[in-house]
N, C-alpha and C positions, 0 to 999 in steps of 0.2 A: 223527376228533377225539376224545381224551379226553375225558370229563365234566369237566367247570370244577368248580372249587372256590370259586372266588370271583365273581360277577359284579356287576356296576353299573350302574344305570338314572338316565341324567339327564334330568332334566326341572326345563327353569332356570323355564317360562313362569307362566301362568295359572293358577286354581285349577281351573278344567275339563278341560285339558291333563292333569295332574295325577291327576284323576278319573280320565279316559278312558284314562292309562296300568296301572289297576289288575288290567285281563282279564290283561296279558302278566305283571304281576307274581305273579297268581296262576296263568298257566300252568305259567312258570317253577320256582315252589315246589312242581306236583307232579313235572313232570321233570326234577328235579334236588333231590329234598329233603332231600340232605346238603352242600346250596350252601350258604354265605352270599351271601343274596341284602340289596344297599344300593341306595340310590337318593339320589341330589345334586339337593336340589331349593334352591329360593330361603325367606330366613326369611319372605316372605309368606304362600307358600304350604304349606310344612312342615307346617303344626301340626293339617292336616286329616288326614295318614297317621300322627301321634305316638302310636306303640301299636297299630299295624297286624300283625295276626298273623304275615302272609306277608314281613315284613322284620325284616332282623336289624339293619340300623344306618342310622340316618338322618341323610346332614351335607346343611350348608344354608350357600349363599353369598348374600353381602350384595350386593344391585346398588345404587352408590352415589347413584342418585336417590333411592331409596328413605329414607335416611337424609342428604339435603341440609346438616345441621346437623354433620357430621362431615367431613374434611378427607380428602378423594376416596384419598391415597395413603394414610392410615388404612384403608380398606375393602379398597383394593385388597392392601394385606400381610396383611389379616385370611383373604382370599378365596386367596392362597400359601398360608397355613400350612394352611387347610382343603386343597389340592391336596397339599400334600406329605403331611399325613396319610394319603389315599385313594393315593398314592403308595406307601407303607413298608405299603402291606395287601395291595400283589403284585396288583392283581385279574387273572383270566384273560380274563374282559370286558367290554366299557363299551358300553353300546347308548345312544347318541344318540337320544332319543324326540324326532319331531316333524320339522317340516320344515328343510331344509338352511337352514341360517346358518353365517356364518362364527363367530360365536359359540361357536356349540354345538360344529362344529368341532375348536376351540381347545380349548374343554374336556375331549372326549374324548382329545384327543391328550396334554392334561396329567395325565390322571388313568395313564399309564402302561401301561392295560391291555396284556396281548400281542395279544389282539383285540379289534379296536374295528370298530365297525357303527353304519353311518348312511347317510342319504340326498344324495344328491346331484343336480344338477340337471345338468350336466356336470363333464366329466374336470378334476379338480382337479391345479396344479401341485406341491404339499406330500402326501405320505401322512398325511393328517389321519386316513384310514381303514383301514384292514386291508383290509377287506372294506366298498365301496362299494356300496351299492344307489341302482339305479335311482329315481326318484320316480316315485310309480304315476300312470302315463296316464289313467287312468279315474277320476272319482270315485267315493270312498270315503270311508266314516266315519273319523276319528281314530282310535277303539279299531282297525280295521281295519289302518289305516295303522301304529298302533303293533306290531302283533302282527305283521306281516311281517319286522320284521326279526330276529323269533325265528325264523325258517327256515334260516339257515344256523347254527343251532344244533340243528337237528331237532324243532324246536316247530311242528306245523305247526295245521290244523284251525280251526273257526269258534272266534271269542274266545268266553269266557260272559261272563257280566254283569260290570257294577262292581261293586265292595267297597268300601263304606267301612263303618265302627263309630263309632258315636257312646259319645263320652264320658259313663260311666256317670252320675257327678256331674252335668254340663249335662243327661243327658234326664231325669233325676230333677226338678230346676227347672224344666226347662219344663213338666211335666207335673205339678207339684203349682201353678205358674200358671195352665194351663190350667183346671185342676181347680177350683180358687176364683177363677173368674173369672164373671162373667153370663154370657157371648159364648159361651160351652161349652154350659152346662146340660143336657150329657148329648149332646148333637148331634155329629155328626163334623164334621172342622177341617178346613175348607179355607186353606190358607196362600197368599195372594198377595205377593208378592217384586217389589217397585218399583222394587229401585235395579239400574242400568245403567250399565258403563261406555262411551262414545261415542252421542252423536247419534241415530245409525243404528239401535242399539238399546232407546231408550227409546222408553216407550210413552207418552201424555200423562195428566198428574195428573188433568185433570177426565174423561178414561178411567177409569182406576182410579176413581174416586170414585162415576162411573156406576155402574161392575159392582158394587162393593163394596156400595152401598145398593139393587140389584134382587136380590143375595142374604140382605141385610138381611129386606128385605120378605118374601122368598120363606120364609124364615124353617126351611129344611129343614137348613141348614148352621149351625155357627159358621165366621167368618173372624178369622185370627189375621193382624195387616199384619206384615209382615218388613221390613227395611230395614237398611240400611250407614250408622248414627250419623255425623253428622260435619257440617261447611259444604258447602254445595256447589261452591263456590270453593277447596275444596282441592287445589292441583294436584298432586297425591301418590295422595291418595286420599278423592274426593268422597265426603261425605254426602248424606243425604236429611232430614234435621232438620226443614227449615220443612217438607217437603211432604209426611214424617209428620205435623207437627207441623197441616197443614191439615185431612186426612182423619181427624186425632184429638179436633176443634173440630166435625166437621161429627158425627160417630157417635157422639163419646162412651162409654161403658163398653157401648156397643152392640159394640164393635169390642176385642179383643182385641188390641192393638197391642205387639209385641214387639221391642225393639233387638237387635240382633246385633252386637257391637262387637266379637268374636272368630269365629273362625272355626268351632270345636266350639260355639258356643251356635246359629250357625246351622246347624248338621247337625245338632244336637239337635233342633232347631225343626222341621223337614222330616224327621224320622223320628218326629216325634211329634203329627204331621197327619196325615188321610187323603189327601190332595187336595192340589194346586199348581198355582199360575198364576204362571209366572213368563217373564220376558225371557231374551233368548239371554246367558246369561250361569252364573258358578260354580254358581248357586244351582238352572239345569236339573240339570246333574250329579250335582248332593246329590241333588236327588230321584228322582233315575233310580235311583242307588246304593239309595235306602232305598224302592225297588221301588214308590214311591207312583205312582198316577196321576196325568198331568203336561197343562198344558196352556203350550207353549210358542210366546212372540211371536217371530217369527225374520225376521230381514233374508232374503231368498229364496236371496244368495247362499250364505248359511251351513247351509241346510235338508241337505243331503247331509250336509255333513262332519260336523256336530254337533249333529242331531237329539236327540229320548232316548233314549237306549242300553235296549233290553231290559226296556221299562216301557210299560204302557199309555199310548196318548198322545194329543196333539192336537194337531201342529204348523199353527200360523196365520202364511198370513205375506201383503202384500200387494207389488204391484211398483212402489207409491210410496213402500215402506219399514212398519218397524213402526208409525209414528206414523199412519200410513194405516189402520191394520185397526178396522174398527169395533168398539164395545163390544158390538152383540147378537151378533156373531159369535162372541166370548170367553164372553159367558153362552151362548150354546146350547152351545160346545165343555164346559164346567162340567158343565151340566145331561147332556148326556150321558154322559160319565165316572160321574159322578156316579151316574145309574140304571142302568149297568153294572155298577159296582165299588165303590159303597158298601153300608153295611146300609139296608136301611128304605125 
């Protein structure tokens, strides 16, 4: 097979999805580093790669839940003319990241590549794919999962880590806050991350409020709370307002409390901490990427596929679910990170 010239990485889903396709994208840029390398992600989640060294072009399609207030066949001619673009750019290949959907699919077959790769669950009746790949029998991590379908391009070998870059402007902000805040005073930052999307993965508020006031007490850290602004009742995309809004009534300027209402403020946030405790959700991935020590609430099913990637860590998970895991469990996984891999 000739070297490509052009290739394409989709990844419609999640912001961790997203994250964990970052090893193949920088395998790819060095075996093949007179590619243009793009990737077709969603406007959700886009704006965490905007400015990512190892890409040359970034498009992003609208899924029309996402914008409910806009009339569905609006989205869907917005989401053509982005395919016929990636269309008129010729690519050589289109790598389907993630697991087989018809979806994903559809999309690869519209983007026109001459090669197209993806996974399949069985023999499909449509060549949606070039080249079909099996879905791996044995569990595996996502980055794992993603990085095999660079094999039949000649990429083979263990992924390396994630990449992400935090926007120079947002870690400048969070760190002239942190900086003139009480809750610092010179102490390394521990960032706890509360907001979850589904049931299964949150952890309970008077948890959090537990741990956050026995590292209060303990007095060797600052804690910075993270959170996803919004109602909770939003069916789009829930907030945590009131239940910041409780553990900021209970601590007061004791607590470093931080909105994330964008996506780069909270990668800025989590590269500009030493330390995290967060739920199985985007905001593990940001901190795996920004190499911090992580301590991760996980549903048991999810502990193989999406652990943290190549970061010191602490996966907690119980078999009555996240809301099951006790809080001294969470403070000793802290405290040991902590006298591992902090100063002092």
């Amino acid at each position: 097979m000739r070297e490509p010239r052009k290739i394409l990485l989709i990844r419609r889903d999640n912001i961790g999805d997203l994250v964990c396709t970052t090893p193949a994208l920088a395998a790819l840029r060095r075996a093949f580093p007179r590619a243009r390398l793009a990737l077709l992600a969603n406007t959700y989640n886009a704006a965490i790669l905007a400015g990512h060294p190892d890409l040359d072009a970034l498009y992003t399609l609208r899924k029309p839940k996402h914008t409910p207030e806009r009339a569905r066949a609006a989205v869907l001619w917005e989401n053509f003319r982005v395919f016929w673009r990636i269309r008129r750019e010729r690519f050589d290949v289109a790598l389907a990241c993630g697991s087989f959907t018809p979806t994903l699919a559809h999309h690869a077959f519209l983007t026109g590549a001459t090669m197209r790769l993806g996974y399949v669950r069985r023999p499909l009746p449509f060549p949606w794919f070039t080249h079909p790949l099996a879905e791996p029998g044995e569990p595996c991590h996502e980055v794992e999962k993603v990085f095999r379908l660079l094999t039949p391009l000649g990429v083979t070998g263990p992924p390396g880590p994630l990449r992400l870059f935090p926007d120079p402007e947002e870690l400048a902000r969070f760190r002239a806050v942190a900086a003139a805040h009480p809750a610092a005073a010179g102490r390394p930052l521990v960032a706890v991350a509360i907001s979850a999307r589904g049931a299964k993965k949150c952890w309970p508020l008077d948890r959090f409020s537990e741990l956050i006031g026995a590292l209060l007490e303990e007095g060797r850290v600052g804690v910075v709370l993270l959170w996803a602004p919004g109602a909770a009742d939003n069916p789009l995309f829930p907030g945590d307002d009131d239940a910041a809004a409780t553990l900021r009534a209970r601590f007061g300027q004791a607590l470093l409390a931080y909105a994330t209402p964008r996506l780069p403020a909270l990668v800025a946030a989590l590269f500009g901490v030493a330390l995290a405790v967060t739920p199985d959700t985007g905001s593990l991935h940001i901190a795996a990427a920004a190499g911090k020590p992580t301590v991760a609430l996980m549903p048991p099913e999810n502990v193989a596929g999406w652990h943290p990637w190549q970061t010191p860590s602490r996966v907690l998970t119980h078999p009555a679910g996240v809301a099951a895991i006790p809080t001294c469990a969470v403070l000793a996984a802290v405290r040991e990170l902590a006298a591992a891999h902090l100063p002092g």
